[in-house]
C-alpha positions as a Markdown table, in Angstrom:
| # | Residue | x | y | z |
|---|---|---|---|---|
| 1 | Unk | -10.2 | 1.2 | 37.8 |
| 2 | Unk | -8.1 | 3.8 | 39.0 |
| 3 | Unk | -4.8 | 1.8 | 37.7 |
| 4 | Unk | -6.4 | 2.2 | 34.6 |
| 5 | Unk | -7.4 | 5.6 | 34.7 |
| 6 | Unk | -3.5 | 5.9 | 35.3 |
| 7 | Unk | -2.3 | 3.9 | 32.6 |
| 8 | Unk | -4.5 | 5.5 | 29.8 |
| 9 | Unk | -3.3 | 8.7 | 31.0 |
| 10 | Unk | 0.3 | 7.9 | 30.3 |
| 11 | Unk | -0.3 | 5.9 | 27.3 |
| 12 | Unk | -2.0 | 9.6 | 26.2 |
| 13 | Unk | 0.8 | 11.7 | 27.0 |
| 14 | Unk | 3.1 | 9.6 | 25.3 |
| 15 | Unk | 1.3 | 9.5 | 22.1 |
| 16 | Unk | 0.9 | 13.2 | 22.2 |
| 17 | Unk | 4.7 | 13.3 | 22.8 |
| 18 | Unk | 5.2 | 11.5 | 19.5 |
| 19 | Unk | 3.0 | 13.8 | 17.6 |
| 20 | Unk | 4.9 | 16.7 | 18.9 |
| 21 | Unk | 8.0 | 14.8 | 17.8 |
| 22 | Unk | 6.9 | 14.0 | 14.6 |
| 23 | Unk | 5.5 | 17.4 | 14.0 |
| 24 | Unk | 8.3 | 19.0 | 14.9 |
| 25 | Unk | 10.5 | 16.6 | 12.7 |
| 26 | Unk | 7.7 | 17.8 | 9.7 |
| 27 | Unk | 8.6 | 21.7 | 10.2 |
| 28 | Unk | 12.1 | 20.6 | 10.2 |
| 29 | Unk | 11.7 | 18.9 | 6.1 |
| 30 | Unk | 14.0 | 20.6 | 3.8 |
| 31 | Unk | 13.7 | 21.8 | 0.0 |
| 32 | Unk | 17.3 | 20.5 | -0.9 |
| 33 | Unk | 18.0 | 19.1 | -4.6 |
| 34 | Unk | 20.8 | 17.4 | -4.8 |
| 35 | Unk | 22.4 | 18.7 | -8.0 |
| 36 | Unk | 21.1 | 21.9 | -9.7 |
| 37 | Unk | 22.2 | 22.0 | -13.4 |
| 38 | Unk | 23.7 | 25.6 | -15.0 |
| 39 | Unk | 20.8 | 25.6 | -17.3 |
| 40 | Unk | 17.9 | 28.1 | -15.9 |
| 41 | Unk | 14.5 | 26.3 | -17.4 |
| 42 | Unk | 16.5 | 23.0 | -15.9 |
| 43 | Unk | 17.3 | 24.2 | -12.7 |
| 44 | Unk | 14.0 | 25.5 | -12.2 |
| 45 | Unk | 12.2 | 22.0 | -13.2 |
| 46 | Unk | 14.5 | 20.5 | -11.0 |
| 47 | Unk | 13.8 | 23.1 | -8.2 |
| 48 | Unk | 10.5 | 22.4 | -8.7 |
| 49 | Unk | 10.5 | 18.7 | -8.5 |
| 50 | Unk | 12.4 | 18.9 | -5.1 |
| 51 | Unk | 9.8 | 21.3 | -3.7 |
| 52 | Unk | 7.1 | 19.2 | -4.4 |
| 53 | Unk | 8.8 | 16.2 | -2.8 |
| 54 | Unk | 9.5 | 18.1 | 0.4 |
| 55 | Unk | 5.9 | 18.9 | 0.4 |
| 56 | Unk | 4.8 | 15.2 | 0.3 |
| 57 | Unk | 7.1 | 14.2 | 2.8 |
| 58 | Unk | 6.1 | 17.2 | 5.3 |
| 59 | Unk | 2.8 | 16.1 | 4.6 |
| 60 | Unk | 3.2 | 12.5 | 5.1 |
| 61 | Unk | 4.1 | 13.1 | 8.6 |
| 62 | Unk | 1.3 | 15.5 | 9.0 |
| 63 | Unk | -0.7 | 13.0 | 8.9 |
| 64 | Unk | 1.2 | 10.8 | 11.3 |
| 65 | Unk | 1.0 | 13.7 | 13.6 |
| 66 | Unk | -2.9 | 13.8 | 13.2 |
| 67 | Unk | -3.4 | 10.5 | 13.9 |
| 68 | Unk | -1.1 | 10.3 | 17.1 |
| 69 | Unk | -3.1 | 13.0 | 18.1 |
| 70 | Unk | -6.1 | 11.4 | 17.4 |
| 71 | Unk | -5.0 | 8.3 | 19.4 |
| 72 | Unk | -4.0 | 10.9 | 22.6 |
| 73 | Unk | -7.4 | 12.5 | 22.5 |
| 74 | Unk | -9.1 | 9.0 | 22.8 |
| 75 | Unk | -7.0 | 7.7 | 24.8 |
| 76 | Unk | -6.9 | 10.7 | 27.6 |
| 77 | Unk | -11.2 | 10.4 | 27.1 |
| 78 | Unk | -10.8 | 6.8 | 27.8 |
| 79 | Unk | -8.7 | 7.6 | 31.0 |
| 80 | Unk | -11.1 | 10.3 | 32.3 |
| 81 | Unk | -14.4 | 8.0 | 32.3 |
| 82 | Unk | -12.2 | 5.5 | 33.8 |
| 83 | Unk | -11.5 | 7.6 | 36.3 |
| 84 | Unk | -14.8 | 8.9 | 36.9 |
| 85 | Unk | -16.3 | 5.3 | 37.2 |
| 86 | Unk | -13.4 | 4.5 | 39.6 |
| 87 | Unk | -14.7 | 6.5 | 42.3 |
């Protein structure tokens, strides 16, 4: 039991590793059309469009964060009554 008090514990840390990751890689989404045209009312739909899209991606991986973290959480739990019954 204690081997897989062990195990659960690292299988937790890494998955909170890969939400820091991929929260980190969420903060780091940028609002960058590719071409902006000359006309204002244009350039401002198009401004727009690439804003919105940054926000879905951002938020896309948000939830991939939350659910790694979810999966450390139980997985940390699982570890700690494992180790509790181990002794």
């Amino acid at each position: 039991m204690k081997c897989a008090s062990i195990i659960l514990a690292l299988l937790g840390l890494g998955a909170g590793i890969r939400a820091s990751l991929i929260w980190w890689n969420a903060s780091k989404v940028e609002n960058s059309p590719e071409i902006i045209p000359d006309d204002p009312v244009a350039g401002t739909m198009v401004w727009a469009e690439s804003t919105k899209k940054a926000f879905e991606d951002a938020g896309k991986l948000n939830a991939q964060a939350a659910a790694w973290t979810a999966a450390s959480v139980a997985l940390n739990a699982l570890g700690a009554i494992a180790g509790a019954f181990s002794n």
